[in-house]
C-alpha positions in Angstrom: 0.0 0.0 0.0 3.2 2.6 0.7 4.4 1.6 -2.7 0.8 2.5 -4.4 0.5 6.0 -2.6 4.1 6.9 -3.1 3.5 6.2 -6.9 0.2 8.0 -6.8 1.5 11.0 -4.8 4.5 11.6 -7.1 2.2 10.9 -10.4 0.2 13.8 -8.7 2.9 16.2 -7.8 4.5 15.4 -11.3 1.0 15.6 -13.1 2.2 18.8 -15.2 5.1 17.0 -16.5 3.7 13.1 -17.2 0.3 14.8 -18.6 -1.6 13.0 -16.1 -5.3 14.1 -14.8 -4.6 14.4 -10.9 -8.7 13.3 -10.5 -8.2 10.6 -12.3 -5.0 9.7 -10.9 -6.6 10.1 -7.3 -9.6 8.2 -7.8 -7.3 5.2 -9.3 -5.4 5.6 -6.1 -7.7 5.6 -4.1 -9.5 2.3 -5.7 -6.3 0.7 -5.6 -5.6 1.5 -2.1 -9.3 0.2 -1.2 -8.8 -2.9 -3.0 -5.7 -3.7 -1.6 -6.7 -3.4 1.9 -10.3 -5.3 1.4 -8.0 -8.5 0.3 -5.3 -8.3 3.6 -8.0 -7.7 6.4 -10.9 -10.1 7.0 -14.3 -8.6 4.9 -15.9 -7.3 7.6 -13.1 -5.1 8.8 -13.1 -3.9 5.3 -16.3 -3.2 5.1 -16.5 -1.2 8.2 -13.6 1.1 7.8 -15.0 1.7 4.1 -18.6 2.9 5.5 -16.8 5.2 7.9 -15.0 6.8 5.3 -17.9 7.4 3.0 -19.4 8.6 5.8 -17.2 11.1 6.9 -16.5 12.4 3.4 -20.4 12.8 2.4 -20.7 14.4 5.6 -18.0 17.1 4.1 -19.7 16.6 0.4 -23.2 17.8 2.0 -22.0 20.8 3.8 -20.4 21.9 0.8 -22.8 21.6 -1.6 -25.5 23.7 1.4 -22.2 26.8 1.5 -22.4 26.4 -2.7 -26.1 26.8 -2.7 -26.1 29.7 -0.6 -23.7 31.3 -2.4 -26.0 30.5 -5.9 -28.8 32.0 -4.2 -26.5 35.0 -2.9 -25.5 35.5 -6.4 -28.7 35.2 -8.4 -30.0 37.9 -6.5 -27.3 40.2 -8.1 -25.4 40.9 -4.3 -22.3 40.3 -5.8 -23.2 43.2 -8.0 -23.2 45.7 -4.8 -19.4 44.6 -4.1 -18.7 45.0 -7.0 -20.0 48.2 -7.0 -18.4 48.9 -3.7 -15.2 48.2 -4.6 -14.9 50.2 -7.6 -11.8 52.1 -6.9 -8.9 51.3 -8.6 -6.3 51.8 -5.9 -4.7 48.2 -5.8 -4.5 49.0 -1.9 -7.8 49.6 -1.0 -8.9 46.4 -3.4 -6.6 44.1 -1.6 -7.8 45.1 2.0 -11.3 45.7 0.9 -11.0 41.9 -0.6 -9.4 40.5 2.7 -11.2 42.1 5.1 -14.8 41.1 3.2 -13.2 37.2 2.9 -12.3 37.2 6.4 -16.2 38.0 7.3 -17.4 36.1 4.5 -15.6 32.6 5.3 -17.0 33.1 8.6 -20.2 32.6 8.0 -20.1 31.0 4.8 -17.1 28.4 4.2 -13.2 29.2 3.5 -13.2 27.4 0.1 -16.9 28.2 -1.0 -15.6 32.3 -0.4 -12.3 31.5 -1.6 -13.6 30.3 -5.5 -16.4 32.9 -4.7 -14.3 35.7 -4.3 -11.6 34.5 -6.8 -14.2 34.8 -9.6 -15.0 38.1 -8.4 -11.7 39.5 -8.6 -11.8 38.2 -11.7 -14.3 41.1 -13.0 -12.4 43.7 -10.6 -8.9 43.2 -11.0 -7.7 42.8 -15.1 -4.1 42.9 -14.5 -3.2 39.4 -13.8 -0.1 40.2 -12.0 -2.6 42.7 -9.2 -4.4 39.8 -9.4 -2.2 37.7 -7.9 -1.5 39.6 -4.7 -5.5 40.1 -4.1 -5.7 36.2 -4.9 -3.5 35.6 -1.9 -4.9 37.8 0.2 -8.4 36.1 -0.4 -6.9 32.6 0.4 -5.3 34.3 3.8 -8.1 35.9 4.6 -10.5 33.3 4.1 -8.8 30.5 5.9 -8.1 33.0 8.8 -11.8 33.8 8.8 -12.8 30.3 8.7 -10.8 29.3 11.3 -12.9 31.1 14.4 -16.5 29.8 13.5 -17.3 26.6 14.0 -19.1 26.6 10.1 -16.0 28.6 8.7 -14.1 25.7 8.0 -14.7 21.7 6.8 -12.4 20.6 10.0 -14.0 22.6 13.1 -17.4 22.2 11.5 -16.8 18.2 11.6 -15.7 18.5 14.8 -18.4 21.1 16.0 -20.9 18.5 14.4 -19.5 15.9 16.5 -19.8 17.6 19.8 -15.8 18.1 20.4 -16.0 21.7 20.1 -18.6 24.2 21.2 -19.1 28.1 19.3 -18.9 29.9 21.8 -15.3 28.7 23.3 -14.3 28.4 19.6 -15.1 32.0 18.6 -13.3 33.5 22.2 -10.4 31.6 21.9 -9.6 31.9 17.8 -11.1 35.4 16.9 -7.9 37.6 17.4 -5.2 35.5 17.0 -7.2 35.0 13.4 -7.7 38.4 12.8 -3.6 38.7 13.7 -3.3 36.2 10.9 -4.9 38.1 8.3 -3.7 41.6 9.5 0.0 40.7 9.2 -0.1 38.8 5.6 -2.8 42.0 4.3 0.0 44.4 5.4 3.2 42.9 4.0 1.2 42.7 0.9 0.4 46.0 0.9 4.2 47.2 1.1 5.6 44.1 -1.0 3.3 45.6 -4.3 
């Protein structure tokens, strides 16, 4: 099984170079993987380890698809529009911050990946240099896993373990809130001055 997940992993950091589809490649791992260990532990063992798995990823799968909905609905009802319209300036400062700030509120409520494709599109539309593009593209993926990380809905890991009664929102939100907002302060400022 090492042997089949070293292979895989390098096939997938090397995916650029061999031409390989990393999906693909992962799913074939993964099948592999499963196969392997269904025919060295007894069936049931198997079995059981296989249905906690599934479990816990279509746990993930559902919460995901509920944060992509929401944003669907956000966005058919033109609200993107009104950041749009809010950020209009062109000052590469004020876009960055404005960006991080509203992904650091946003993931909080919403998801850190769902705001992190969500507000990557939308830079898309405010931001046509590519190379501007780039910094407010980090500074969505800082901001958004910082804001994530305080609510116990920001973020796939503390909403699994919210869900599971190993966490509770309140102790999460007083405990994380400013050493996250530290973490997206610090990057949003050394990108400010490293343009």
């Amino acid at each position: 099984m090492a042997v089949v997940f070293a292979l895989g992993y390098a096939g997938i950091a090397f995916e650029g170079v061999l031409g390989f589809n990393k999906s693909a490649l992962v799913l074939l791992m993964t099948v592999v993987l499963w196969t392997i260990r269904s025919i060295t532990v007894p069936g049931i063992i198997a079995v059981d380890e296989l249905n906690e798995q599934t479990s816990s990823a279509s746990e993930i799968i559902l919460f995901l698809l509920g944060a992509m909905t929401i944003v669907e609905v956000v966005d058919a009802h033109r609200c993107f529009n009104i950041v749009q319209a809010v950020i209009s300036t062109k000052d590469m400062r004020v876009v960055l911050w404005m960006t991080g700030l509203f992904a650091f509120c946003l993931s909080a409520v919403l998801d850190d990946l769902t705001t992190t494709i969500t507000l990557i599109s939308l830079l898309r539309k405010l931001v046509p240099n590519p190379e501007q593009r780039k910094y407010c593209g980090a500074a969505v993926v800082l901001a958004a896993n910082a804001g994530g990380a305080w609510t116990p809905i920001g973020d796939v890991t503390t909403s699994m373990l919210w869900i599971n009664g190993q966490i509770s929102a309140m102790k999460i939100m007083q405990a994380l809130f400013l050493p996250s907002l530290v973490c997206i302060i610090v990057p949003l400022t050394i990108l400010s001055f490293g343009r």
